[in-house]
C-alpha positions as CSV (number, residue, x, y, z in Angstrom):
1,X,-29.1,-56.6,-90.9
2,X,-27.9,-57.2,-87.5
3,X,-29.9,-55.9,-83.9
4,X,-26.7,-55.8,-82.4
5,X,-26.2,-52.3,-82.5
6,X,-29.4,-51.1,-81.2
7,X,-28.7,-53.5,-78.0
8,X,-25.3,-52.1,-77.2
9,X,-27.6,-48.5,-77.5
10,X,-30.8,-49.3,-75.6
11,X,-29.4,-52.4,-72.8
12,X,-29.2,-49.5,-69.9
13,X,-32.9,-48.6,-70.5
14,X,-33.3,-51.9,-71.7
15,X,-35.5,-52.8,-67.9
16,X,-38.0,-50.1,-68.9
17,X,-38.5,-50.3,-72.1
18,X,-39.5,-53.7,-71.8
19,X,-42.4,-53.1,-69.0
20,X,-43.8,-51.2,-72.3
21,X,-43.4,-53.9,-74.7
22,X,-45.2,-57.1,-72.6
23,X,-46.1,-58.4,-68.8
24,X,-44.4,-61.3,-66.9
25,X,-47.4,-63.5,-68.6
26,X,-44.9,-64.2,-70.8
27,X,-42.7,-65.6,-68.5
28,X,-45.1,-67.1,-66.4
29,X,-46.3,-69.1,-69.5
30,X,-42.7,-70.5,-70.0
31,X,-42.3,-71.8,-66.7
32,X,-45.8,-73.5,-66.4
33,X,-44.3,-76.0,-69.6
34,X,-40.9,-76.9,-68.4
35,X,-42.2,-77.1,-64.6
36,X,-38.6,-76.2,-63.1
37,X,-37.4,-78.0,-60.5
38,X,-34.2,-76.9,-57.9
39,X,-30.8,-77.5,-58.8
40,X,-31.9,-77.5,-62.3
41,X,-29.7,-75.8,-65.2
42,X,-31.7,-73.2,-67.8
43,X,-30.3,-71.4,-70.4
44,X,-32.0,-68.4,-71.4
45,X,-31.1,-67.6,-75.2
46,X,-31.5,-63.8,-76.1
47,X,-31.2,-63.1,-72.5
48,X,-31.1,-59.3,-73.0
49,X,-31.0,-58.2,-69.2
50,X,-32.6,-61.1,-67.6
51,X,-36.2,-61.1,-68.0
52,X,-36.7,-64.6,-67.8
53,X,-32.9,-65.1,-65.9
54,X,-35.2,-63.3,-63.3
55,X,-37.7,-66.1,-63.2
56,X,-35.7,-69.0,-63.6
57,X,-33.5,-68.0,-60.3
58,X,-36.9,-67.6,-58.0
59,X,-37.6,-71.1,-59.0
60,X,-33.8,-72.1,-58.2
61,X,-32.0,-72.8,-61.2
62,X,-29.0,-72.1,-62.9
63,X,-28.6,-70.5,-65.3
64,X,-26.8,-70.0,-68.6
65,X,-27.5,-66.5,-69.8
66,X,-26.6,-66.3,-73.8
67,X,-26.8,-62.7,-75.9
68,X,-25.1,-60.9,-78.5
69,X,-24.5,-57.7,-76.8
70,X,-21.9,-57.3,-74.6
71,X,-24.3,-54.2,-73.5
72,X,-27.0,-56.6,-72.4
73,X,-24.5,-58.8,-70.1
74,X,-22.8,-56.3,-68.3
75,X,-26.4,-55.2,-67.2
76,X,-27.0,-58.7,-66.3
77,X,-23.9,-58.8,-63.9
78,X,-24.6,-56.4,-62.4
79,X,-28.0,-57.3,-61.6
80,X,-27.5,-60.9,-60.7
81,X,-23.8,-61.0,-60.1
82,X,-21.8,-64.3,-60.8
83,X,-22.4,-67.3,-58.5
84,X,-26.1,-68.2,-60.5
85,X,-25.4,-67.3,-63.9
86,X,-23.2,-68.2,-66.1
87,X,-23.0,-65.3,-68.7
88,X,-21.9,-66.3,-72.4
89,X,-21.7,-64.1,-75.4
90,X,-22.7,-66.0,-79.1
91,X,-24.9,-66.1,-81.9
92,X,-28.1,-67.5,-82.5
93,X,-27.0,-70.0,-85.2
94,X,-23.9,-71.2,-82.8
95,X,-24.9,-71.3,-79.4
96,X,-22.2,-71.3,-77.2
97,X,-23.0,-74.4,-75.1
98,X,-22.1,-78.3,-75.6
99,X,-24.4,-80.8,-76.8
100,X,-27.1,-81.6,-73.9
101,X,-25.3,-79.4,-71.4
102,X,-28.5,-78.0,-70.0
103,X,-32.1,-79.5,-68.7
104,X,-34.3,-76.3,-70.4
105,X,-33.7,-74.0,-73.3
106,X,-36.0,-71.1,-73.1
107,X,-35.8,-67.8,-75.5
108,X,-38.1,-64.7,-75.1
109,X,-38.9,-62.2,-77.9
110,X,-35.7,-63.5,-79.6
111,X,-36.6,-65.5,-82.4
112,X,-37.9,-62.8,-84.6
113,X,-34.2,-61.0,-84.5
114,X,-32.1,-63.8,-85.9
115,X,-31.0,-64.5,-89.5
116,X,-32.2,-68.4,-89.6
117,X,-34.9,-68.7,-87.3
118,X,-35.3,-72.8,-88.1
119,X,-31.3,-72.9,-87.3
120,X,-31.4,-71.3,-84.2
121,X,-34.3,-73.6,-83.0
122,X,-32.4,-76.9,-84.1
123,X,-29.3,-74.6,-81.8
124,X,-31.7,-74.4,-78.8
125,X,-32.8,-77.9,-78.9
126,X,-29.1,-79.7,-79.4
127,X,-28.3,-78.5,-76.0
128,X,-31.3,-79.5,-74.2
129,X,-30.8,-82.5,-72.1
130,X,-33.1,-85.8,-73.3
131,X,-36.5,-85.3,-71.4
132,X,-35.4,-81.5,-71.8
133,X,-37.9,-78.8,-73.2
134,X,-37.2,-75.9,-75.6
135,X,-39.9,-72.7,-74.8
136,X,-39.9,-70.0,-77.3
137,X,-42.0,-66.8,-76.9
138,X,-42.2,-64.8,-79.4
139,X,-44.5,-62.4,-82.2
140,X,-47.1,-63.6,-84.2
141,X,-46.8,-62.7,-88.1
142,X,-47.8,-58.9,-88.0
143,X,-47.4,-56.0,-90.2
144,X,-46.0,-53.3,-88.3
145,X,-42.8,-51.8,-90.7
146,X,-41.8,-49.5,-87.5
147,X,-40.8,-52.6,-85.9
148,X,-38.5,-53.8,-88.7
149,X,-36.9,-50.3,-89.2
150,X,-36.6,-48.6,-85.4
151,X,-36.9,-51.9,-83.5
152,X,-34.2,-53.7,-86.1
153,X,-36.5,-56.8,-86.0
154,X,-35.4,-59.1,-88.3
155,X,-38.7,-60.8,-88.8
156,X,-42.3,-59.1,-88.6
157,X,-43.6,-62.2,-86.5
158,X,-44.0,-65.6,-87.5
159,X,-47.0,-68.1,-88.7
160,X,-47.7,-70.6,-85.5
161,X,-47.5,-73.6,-88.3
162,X,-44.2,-72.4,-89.6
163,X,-42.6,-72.5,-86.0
164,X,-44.2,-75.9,-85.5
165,X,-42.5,-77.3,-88.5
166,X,-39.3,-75.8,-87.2
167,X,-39.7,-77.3,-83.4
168,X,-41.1,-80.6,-85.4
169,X,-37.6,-80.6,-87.8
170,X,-35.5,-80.0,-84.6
171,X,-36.6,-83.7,-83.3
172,X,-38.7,-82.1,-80.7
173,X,-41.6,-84.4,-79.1
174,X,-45.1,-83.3,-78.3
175,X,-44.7,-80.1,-80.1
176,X,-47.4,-77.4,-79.7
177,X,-47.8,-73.6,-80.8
178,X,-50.3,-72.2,-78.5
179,X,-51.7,-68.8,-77.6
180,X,-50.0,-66.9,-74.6
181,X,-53.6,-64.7,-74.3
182,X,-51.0,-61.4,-73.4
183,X,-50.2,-58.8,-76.5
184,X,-46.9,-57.2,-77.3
185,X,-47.7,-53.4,-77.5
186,X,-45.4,-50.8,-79.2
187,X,-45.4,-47.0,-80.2
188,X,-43.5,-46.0,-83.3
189,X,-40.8,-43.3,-82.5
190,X,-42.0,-41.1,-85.2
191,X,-45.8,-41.4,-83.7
192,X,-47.0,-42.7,-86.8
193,X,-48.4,-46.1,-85.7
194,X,-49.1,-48.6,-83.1
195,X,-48.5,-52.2,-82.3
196,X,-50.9,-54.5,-80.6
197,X,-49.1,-57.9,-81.6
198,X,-50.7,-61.4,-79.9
199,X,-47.5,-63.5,-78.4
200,X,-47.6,-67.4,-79.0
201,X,-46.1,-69.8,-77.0
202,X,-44.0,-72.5,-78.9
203,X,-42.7,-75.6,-77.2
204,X,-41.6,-79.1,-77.2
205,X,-39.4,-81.9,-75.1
206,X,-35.8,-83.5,-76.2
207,X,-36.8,-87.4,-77.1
């Protein structure tokens, strides 16, 4: 089951939705761990329309913005325009980027849409620079079906020990799973239930 679909559908109302869904904690989180520094390059993996692009700019990097949906990029460009961003369409399991061709990988309520979570995560950190960090936000393990179904989430969270042993796998260094302290909140479309769904905070540097 692919998300791509839904993207392509939602990436125009894709800003608002997301105000719903969780705060710039999130983001804030991410950028306390890799402490960015000017003239840095980031990519941002899932990039939808640039949610943590956004942040990374502020704090004067680059960026490499990577999604699926052609949707989500055109939204970015026009947003951000082309001189800071370098927009690239690819998959989670075969990132579009050379081996350590950025300083920071970072991916935002991504994780949980991809067919081989554990690749994807050995993906990120490949590309990361040595001394580089890899920041993943995402769901904990929930059991919200409405997610699954309108949503198209591949995954109904994850278990903080199970994403360790992925970052741990990848070669990562200093490898933590940690609590963001924001939720992600959701309504089902047919009314019948609600998500309150803690975010953790999964990170670790290139050796």
């Amino acid at each position: 089951m692919t998300s791509k679909p839904y993207f392509e559908q939602v990436a125009g109302q894709w800003d608002r939705m997301r105000t719903t869904f969780f705060s710039t904690a999130v983001r804030d989180a991410a950028l306390k761990v890799i402490q960015p520094q000017p003239g840095q390059t980031a990519a941002d993996i899932g990039a939808g329309t640039g949610f943590l692009t956004e942040a990374l700019l502020a704090a004067g990097l680059r960026v490499v913005a990577v999604d699926q949906s052609p949707g989500m990029i055109g939204e970015m460009r026009a947003k951000f325009g082309e001189e800071q961003v370098d927009y690239r369409e690819g998959e989670a399991e075969k990132l579009p980027l050379a081996a350590a061709e950025v300083d920071h990988a970072l991916a935002n309520m991504f994780l949980h849409h991809v067919e081989n979570p554990a690749r994807a995560i050995a993906e990120m950190a490949r590309i990361i620079k040595p001394g580089g960090h890899l920041v993943i936000t995402d769901l904990d393990e929930h059991r919200h079906e409405f997610l699954l179904k309108e949503h198209h989430d591949r995954w109904p969270g994850f278990r903080r020990e199970e994403v360790l042993g992925w970052l741990k796998a990848a070669g990562l260094l200093d490898s933590a799973v940690d609590c963001v302290g924001a939720d992600c909140c959701s309504t089902s479309q047919c009314g019948a239930d609600e998500a309150r769904i803690s975010i953790f905070i999964a990170h670790g540097r290139k050796g």
